[in-house]
C-alpha positions as CSV (number, residue, x, y, z in Angstrom):
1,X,-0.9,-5.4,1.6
2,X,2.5,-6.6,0.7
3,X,3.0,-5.7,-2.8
4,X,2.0,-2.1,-3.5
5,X,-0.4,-2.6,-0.7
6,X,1.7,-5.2,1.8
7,X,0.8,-8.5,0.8
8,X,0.8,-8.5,-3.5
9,X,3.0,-11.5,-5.0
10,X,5.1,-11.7,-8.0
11,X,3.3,-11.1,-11.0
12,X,-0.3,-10.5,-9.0
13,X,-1.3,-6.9,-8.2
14,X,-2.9,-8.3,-5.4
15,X,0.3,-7.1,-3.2
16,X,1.1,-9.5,-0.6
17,X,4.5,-8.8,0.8
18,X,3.1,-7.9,4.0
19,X,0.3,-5.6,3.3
20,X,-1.3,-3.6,0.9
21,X,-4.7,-4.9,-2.0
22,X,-3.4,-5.5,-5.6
23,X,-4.1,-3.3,-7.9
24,X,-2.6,-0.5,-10.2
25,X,0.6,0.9,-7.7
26,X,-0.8,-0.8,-4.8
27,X,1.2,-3.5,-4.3
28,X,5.0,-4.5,-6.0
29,X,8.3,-5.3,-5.1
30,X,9.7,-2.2,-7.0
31,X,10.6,0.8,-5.7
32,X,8.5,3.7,-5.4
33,X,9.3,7.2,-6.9
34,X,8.9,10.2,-5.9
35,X,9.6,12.9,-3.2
36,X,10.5,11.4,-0.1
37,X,7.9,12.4,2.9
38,X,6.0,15.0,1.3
39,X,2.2,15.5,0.9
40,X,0.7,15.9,-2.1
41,X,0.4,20.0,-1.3
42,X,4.1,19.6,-1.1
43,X,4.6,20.1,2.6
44,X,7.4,18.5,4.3
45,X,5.8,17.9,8.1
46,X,8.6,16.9,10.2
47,X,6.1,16.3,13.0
48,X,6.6,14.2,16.3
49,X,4.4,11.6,18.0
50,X,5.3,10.8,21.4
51,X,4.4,12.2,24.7
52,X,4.9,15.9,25.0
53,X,5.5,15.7,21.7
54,X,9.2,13.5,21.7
55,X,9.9,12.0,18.7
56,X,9.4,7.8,19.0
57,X,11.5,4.9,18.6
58,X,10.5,2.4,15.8
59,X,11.8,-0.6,14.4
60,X,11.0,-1.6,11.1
61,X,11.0,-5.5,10.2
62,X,10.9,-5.8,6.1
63,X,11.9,-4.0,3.8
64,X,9.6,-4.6,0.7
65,X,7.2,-1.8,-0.3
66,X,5.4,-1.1,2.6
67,X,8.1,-1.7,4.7
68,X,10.3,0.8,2.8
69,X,8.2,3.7,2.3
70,X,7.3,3.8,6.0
71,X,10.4,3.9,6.8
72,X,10.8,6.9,3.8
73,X,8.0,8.8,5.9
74,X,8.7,7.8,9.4
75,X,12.2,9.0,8.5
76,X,11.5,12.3,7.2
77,X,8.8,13.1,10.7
78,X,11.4,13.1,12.2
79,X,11.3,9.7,14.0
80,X,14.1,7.2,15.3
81,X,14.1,4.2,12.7
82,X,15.3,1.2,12.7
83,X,15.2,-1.1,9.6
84,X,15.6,-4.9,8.8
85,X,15.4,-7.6,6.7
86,X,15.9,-11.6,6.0
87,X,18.8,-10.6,4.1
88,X,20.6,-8.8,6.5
89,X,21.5,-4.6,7.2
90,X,24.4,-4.6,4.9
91,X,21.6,-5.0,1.8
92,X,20.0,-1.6,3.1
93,X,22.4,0.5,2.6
94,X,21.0,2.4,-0.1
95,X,17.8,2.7,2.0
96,X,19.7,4.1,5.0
97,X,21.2,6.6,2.9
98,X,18.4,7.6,1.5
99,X,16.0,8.1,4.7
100,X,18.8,8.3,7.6
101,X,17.0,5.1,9.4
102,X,19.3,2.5,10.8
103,X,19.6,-1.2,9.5
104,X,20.4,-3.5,11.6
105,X,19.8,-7.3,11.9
106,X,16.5,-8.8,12.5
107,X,17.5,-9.4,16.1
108,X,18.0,-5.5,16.8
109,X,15.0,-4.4,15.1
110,X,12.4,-3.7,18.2
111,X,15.4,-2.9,20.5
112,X,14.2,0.2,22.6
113,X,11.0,0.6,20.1
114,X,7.7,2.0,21.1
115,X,6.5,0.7,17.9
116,X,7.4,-2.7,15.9
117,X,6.2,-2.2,12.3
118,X,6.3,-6.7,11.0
119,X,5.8,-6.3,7.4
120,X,7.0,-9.8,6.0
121,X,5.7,-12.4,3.9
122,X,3.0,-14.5,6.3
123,X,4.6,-17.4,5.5
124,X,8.4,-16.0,6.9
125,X,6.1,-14.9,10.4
126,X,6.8,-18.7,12.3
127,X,10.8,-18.1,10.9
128,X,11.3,-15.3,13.0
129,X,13.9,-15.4,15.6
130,X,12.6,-16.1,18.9
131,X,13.5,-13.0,21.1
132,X,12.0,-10.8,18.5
133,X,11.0,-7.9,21.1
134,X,13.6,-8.4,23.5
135,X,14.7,-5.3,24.5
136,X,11.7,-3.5,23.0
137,X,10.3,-0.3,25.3
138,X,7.8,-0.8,28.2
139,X,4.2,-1.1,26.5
140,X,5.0,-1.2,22.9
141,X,2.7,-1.6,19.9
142,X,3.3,-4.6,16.9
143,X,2.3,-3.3,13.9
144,X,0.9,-6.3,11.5
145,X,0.4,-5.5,7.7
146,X,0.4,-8.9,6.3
147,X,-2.1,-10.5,3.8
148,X,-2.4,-14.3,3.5
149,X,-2.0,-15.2,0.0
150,X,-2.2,-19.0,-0.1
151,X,-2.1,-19.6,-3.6
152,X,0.3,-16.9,-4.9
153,X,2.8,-16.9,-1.9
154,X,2.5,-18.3,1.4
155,X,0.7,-21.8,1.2
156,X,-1.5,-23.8,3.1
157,X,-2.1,-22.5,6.4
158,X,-4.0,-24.9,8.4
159,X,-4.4,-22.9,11.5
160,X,-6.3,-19.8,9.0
161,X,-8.4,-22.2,6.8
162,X,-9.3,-25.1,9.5
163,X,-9.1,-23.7,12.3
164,X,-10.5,-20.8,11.5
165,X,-8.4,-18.2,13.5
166,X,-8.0,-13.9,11.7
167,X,-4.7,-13.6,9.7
168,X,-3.3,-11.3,12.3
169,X,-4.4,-13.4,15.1
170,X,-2.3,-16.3,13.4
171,X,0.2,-13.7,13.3
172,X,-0.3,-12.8,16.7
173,X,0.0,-16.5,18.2
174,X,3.2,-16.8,16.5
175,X,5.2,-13.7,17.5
176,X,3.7,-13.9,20.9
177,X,3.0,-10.4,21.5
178,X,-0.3,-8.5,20.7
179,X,-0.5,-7.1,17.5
180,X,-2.8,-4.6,15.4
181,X,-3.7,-4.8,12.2
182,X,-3.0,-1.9,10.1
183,X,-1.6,-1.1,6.4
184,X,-2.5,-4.3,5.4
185,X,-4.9,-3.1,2.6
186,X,-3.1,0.0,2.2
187,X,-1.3,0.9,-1.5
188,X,2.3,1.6,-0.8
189,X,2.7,3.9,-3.3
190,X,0.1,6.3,-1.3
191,X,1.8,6.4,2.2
192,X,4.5,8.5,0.1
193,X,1.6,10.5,-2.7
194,X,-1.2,10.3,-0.5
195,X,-1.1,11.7,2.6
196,X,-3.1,14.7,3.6
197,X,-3.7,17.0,6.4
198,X,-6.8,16.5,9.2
199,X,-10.0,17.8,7.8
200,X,-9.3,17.4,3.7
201,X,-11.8,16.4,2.1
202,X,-10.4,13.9,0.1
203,X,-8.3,12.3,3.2
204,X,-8.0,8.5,3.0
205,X,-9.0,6.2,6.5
206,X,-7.5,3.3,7.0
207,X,-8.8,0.3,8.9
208,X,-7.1,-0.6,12.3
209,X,-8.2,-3.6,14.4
210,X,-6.6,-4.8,17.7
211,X,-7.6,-6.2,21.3
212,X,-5.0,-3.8,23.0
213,X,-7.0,-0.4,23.2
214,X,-3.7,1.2,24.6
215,X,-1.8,0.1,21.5
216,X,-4.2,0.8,19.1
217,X,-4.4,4.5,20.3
218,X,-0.6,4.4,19.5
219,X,-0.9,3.3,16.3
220,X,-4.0,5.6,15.1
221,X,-2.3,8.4,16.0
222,X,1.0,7.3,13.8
223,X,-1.2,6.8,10.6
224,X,-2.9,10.6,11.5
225,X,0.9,11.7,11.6
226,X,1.3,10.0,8.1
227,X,-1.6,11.8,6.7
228,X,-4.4,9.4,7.3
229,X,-7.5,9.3,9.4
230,X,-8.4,6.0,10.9
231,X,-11.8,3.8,11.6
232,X,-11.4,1.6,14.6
233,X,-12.6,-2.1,12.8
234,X,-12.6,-3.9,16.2
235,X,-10.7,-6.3,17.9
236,X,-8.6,-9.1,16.3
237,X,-11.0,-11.4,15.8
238,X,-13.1,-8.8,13.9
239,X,-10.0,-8.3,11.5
240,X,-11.3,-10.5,8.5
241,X,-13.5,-7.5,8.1
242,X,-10.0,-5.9,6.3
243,X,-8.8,-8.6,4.9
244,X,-8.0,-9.8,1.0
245,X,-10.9,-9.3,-1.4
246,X,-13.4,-7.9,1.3
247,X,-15.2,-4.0,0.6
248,X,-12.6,-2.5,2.3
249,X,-9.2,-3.8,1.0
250,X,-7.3,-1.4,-1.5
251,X,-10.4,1.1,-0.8
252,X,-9.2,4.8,-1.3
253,X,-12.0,6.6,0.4
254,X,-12.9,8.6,3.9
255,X,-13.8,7.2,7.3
256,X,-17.9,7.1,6.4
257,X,-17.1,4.8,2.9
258,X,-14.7,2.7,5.0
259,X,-17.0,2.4,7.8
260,X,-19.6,1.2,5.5
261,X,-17.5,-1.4,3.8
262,X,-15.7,-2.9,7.0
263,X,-19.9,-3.4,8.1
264,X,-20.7,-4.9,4.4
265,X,-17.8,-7.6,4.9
266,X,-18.8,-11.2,5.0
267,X,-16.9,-13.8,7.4
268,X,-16.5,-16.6,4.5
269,X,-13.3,-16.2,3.0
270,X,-13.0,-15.7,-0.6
271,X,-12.1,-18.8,-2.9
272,X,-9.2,-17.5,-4.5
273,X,-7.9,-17.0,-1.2
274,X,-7.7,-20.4,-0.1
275,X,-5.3,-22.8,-0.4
């Protein structure tokens, strides 16, 4: 969700910046406290993700809460990061200091990345610079958090409500590349409390939907380096499974509960989240 969770809107603790539910710490524009990159066992895992075990390249586009705290963790495994926002690198400077990642303008975000984290208000997604990925590494992965939040943020959006098309695959259409959908009902708060090692007991899943099985692979095994295990929800189209208000959004539980709530979603979208 946005907020807390990536997609939570001023005064609503139904985050909405780009991803993340709304509720207590889930969502919100403020920022998180608390020890940077470490496990709630107190661990510090520097781990790395790519082949052989090579650290990756990843570009980070947003800032707000989900965008800032995975660039806290990404940062501290030990990952290449690159950081932007609307408002431009020289307003990141305390978040570069912080984590060591890089902020550059919106333009430089995805250069050389194997993974594109877009974590920005679905409404800013058609203002994006065209060449967004130009530049980016052979085969990489778009991360999409976002939440559409027509009455509290973004609007109207014809092509969602009418013509009936998943928020990410709206998404998706607009930034021209495929994208999976991930973090989007995700608490920011708990990428930096949260994480865990394989096999706990109490280990969060998280959703992750996407048509590009090669992608998707990538990005599962990112969130496992973060501390969470995964449930495959499908492709794109199967996305409004995860969306706002369904079982699943904001749910802190393991793969079997999440499971069960991605298959106990229904395909009519909420009234409060239509414009």
């Amino acid at each position: 969700m946005d907020h807390h969770l990536n997609g939570s809107v001023t005064g609503s603790e139904r985050a909405v910046f780009h991803s993340g539910p709304a509720r207590p710490s889930r969502r919100g524009n403020s920022t998180p406290s608390g020890p940077v990159g470490q496990c709630r066992d107190g661990d510090t895992r520097r781990r790395s993700l790519g082949p052989e075990g090579t650290t990756m390249k990843i570009g980070i586009i947003g800032a707000g809460n989900i965008g800032g705290n995975l660039t806290r963790r990404l940062s501290a495994l030990g990952h290449e990061v690159s950081v932007a926002n609307s408002r431009g690198p020289q307003t990141l400077t305390a978040l570069a200091e912080e984590t060591g990642a890089s902020p550059v303008p919106v333009t430089e975000a995805a250069r050389g990345a194997e993974v594109v984290i877009v974590t920005v208000p679905l409404k800013a997604v058609p203002e994006l610079p065209a060449g967004l990925f130009d530049g980016a590494a052979e085969g990489f992965a778009v991360i999409d958090t976002n939440n559409y939040y027509p009455r509290e943020r973004d609007g109207r959006i014809a092509g969602i409500e009418d013509d009936g098309l998943t928020e990410s695959r709206w998404t998706e259409r607009h930034l021209g590349h495929p994208v999976v959908k991930a973090f989007n009902g995700t608490y920011a708060q708990d990428i930096l409390e949260r994480p865990l090692p394989a096999g706990a007991p109490e280990r969060i899943a998280l959703p992750v939907a996407g048509d590009d099985e090669a992608a998707k692979t990538t990005v599962r095994a990112l969130i496992d380096e973060l501390g969470f295990d995964t449930v495959d929800a499908g492709g794109l189209d199967e996305s409004w499974r995860q969306q706002p208000d369904t079982p699943v959004y904001g749910l802190r539980a393991g793969v079997d509960a999440v499971t069960a709530a991605l298959a106990a979603a229904s395909p009519e979208r909420p009234a409060a989240f239509r414009g």
